[in-house]
C-alpha positions as CSV (number, residue, x, y, z in Angstrom):
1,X,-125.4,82.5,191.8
2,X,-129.2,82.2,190.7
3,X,-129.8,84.1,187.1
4,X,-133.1,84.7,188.0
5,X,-134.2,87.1,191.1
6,X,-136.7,86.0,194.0
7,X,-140.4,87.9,192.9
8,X,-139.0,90.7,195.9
9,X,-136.5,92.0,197.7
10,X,-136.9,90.3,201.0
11,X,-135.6,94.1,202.5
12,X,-138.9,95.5,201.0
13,X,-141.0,92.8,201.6
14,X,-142.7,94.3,204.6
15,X,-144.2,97.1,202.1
16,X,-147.3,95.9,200.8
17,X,-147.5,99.2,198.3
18,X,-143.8,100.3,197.1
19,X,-142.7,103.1,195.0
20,X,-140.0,103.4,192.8
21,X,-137.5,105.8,190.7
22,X,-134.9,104.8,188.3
23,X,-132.9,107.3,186.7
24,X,-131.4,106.9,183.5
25,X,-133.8,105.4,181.8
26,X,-133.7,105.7,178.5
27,X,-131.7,102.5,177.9
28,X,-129.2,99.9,178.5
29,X,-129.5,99.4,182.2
30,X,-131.6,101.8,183.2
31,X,-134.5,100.3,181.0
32,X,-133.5,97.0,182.0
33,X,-134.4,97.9,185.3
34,X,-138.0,99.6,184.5
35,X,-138.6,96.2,182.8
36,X,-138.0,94.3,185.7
37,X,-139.5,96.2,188.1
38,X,-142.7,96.6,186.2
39,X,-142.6,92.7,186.4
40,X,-142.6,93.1,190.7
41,X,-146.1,92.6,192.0
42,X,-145.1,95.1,195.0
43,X,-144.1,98.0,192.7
44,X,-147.2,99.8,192.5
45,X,-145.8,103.4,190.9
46,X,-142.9,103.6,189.0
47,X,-140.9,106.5,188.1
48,X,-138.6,106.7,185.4
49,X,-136.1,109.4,183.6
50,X,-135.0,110.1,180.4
51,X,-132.6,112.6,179.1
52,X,-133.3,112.4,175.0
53,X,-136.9,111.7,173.3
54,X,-134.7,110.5,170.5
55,X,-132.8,107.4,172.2
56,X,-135.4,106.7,174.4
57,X,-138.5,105.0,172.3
58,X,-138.6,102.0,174.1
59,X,-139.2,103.8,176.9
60,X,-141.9,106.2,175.9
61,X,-143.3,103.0,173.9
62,X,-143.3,100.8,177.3
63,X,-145.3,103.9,179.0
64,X,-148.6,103.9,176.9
65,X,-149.2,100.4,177.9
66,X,-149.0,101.4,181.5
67,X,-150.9,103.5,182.3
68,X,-150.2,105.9,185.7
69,X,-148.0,102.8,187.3
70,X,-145.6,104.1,184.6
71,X,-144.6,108.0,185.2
72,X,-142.2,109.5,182.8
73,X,-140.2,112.7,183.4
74,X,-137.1,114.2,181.4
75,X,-134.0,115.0,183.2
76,X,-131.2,116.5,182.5
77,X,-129.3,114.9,185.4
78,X,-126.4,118.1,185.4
79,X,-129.1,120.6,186.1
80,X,-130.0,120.7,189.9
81,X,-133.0,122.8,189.2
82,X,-134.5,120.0,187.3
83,X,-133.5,117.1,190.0
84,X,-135.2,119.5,192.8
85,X,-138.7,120.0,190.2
86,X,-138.3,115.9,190.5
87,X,-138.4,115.6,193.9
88,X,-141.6,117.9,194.1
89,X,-143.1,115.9,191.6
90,X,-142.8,112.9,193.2
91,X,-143.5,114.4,196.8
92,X,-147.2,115.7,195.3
93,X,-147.9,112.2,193.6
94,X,-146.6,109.5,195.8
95,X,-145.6,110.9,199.0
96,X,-142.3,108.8,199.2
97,X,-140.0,106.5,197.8
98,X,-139.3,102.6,198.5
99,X,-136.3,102.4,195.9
100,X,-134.1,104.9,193.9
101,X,-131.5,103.3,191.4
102,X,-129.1,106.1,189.6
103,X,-128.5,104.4,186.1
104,X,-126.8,107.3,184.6
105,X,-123.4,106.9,182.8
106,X,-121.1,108.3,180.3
107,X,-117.8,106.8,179.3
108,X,-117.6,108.7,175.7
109,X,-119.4,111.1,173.2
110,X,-119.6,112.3,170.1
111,X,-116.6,115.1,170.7
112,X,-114.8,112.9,173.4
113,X,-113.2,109.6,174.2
114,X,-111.5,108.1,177.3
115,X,-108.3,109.6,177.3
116,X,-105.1,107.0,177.1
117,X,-102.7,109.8,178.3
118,X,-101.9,112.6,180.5
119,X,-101.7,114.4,177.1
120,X,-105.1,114.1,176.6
121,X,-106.7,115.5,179.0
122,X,-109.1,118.8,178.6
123,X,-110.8,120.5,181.4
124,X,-114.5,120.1,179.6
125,X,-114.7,116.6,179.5
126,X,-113.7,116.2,182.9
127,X,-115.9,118.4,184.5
128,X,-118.7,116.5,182.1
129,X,-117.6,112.8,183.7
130,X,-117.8,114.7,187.1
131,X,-121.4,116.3,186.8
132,X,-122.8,113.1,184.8
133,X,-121.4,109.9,187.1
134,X,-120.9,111.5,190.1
135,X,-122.6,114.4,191.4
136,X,-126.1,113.9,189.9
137,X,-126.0,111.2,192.1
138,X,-125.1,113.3,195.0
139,X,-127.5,115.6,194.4
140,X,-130.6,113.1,193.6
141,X,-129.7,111.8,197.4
142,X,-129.9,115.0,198.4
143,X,-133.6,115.7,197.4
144,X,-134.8,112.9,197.5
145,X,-134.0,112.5,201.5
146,X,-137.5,113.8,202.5
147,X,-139.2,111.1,200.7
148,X,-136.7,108.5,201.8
149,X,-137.3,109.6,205.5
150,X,-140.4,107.4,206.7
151,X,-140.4,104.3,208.8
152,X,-140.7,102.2,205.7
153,X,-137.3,100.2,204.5
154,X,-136.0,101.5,201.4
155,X,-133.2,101.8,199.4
156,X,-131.1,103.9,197.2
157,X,-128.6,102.3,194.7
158,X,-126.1,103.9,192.1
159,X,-124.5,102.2,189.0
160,X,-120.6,102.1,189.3
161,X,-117.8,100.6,188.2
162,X,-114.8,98.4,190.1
163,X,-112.7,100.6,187.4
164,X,-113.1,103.7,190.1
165,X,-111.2,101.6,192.5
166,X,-107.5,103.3,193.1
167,X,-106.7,99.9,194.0
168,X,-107.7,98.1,191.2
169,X,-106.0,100.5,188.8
170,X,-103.1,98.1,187.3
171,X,-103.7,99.4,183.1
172,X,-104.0,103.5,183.8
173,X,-105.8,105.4,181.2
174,X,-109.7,106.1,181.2
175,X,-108.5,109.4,183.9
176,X,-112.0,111.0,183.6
177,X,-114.1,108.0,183.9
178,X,-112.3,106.5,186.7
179,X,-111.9,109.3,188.8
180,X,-115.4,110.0,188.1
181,X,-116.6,106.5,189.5
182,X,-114.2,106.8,192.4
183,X,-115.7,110.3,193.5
184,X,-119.2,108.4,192.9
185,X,-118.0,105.5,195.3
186,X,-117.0,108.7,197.7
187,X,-119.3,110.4,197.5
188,X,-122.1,107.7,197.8
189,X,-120.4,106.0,200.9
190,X,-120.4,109.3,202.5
191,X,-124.1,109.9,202.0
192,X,-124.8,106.5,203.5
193,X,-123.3,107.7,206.7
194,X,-125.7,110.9,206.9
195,X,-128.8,108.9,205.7
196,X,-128.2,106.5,208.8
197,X,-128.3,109.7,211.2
198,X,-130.8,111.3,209.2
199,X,-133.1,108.5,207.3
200,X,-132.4,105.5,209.0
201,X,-134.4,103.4,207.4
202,X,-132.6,103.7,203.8
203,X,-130.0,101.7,202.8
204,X,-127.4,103.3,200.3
205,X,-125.3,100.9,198.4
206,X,-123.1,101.0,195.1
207,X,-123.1,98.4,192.4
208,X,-120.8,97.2,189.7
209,X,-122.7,95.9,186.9
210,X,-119.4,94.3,185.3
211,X,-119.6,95.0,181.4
212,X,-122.5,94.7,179.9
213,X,-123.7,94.9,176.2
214,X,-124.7,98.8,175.9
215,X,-124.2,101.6,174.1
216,X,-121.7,103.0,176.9
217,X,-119.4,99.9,176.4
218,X,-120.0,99.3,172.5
219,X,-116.8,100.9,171.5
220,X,-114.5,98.4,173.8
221,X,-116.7,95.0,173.7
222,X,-114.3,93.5,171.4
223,X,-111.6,93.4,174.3
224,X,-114.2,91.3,176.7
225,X,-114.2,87.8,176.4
226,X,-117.7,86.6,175.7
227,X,-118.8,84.8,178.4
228,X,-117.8,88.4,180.5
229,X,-120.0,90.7,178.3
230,X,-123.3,90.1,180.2
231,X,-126.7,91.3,178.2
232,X,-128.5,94.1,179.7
233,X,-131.2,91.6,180.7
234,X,-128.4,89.0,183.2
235,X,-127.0,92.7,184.2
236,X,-130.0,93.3,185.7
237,X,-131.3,90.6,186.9
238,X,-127.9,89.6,188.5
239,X,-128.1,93.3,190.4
240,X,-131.7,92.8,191.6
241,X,-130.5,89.8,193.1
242,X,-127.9,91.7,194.8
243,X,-130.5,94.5,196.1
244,X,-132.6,91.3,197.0
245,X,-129.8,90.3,199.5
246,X,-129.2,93.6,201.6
247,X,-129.3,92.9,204.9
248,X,-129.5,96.3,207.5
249,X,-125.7,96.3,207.8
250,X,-125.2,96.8,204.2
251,X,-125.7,100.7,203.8
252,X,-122.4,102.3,202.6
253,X,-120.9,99.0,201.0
254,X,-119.4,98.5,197.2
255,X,-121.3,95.3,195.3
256,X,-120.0,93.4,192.6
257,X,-122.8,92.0,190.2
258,X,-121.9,88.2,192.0
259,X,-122.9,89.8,195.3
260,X,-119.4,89.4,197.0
261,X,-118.7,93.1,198.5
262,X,-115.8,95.5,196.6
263,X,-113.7,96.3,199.6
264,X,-113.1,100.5,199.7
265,X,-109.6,100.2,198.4
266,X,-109.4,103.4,197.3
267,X,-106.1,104.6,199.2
268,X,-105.3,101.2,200.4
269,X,-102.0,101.3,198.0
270,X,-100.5,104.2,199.2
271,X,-101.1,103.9,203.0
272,X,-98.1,102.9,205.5
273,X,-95.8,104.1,202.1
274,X,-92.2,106.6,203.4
275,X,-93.7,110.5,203.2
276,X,-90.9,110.6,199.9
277,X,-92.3,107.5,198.5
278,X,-92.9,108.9,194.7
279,X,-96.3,107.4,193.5
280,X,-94.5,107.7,189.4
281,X,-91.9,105.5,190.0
282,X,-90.7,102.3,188.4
């Protein structure tokens, strides 16, 4: 597979003046993304989020230089209010959206970690993986329909992980962040199927970055074998390439970063089992 993306996605080629969001970013892939999009002739207002001042300087640094191609907003991704304020904002400037990428992510904090056992589990943390991976996404497709809805081809991508796959779930562990990702991959397919009633020219897709050298994955990079810890900079150029590739068909569909599809194995284990089949077994 090509390291290095064609100048545009061929699915956006027709649109001689394009508009784009990317949310999350105020690092790691996110940023990546502004980068690279700044770098795309076609790309003639960019949108980007942050959530912190503080951990976002490159960012804010990267703005001054652009001038109003470069808009900045912060978001606070788990406030609905603020994701609606967005929308409006981007409605009175631009009009409508070419591309939105969701590049928000949280796999561990300062008060929490991935939890390695049932014991482990606390109601907070959860419901934070939930709001943060999941249903920000949800509800940045939901206002940002209007401007998707034009007879221009677009597209709308969120960041996941092939770790919210029931089944590829051989380890266990990580309960919040995988069932996070998986109601994501839900959630996002779903959404594809109303945007092809309701804004048919925008394709909805999902993409697994594979890990990549962030803050997100920082604590658990020793465990990857070099030459599968990807810089933020192959992360992204290896997903634009994907984006590059959609074809029409491709709205509701799982991508690996190599471009081959994820297949939406998420109950695949457990169908056809005996109705006493007991999933804990040995």
């Amino acid at each position: 597979m090509p390291t290095t993306p064609p100048p545009t996605a061929p699915l956006l080629a027709p649109v001689a003046s394009a508009t784009a969001l990317i949310v999350g970013a105020g690092r790691g892939i996110g940023l990546g993304f502004v980068k690279q999009l700044l770098e795309e002739p076609r790309i003639t207002r960019l949108y980007a989020t942050y959530r912190d001042a503080n951990s976002a300087a490159e960012l804010l640094a990267l703005s001054q230089w652009q001038g109003d191609r470069l808009i900045l907003f912060k978001l606070d991704i788990t406030e609905e209010a603020q994701i609606a304020s967005l929308a409006d904002e981007i409605k009175a400037r631009s009009g409508s959206l070419h591309l939105a990428i969701y590049a928000v992510g949280i796999l561990h904090g300062p008060d929490f970690q991935p939890e390695k056992s049932l014991r482990s589990l606390q109601s907070e943390p959860l419901l934070h993986y939930f709001q943060v991976n999941a249903i920000g996404a949800a509800l940045l497709a939901k206002h940002l329909m209007p401007l998707l809805r034009h007879g221009e081809p677009s597209i709308f991508a969120a960041i996941s992980a092939k770790v919210g796959s029931i089944g590829d779930n051989h380890l266990g562990g990580w309960y919040g962040y995988r069932a996070s990702k998986a109601a994501l991959n839900m959630l996002m397919k779903t959404t594809a199927l109303e945007y092809e009633r309701r804004c048919p020219q925008t394709l909805v897709v999902v993409l697994h970055p594979g890990t990549t050298a962030t803050q997100l994955s920082e604590p658990f990079q020793r465990n990857v074998p070099p030459e599968k810890l990807f810089s933020v900079e192959r992360t992204v150029a290896q997903l634009w390439d994907v984006l590059a590739r959609l074809q029409p068909g491709d709205s509701g569909k799982f991508f690996s970063w190599d471009g081959s599809e994820l297949p939406g194995r998420f109950l695949s284990r457990f169908m056809g089992r005996p109705s006493n089949f007991n999933i804990c077994q040995s």
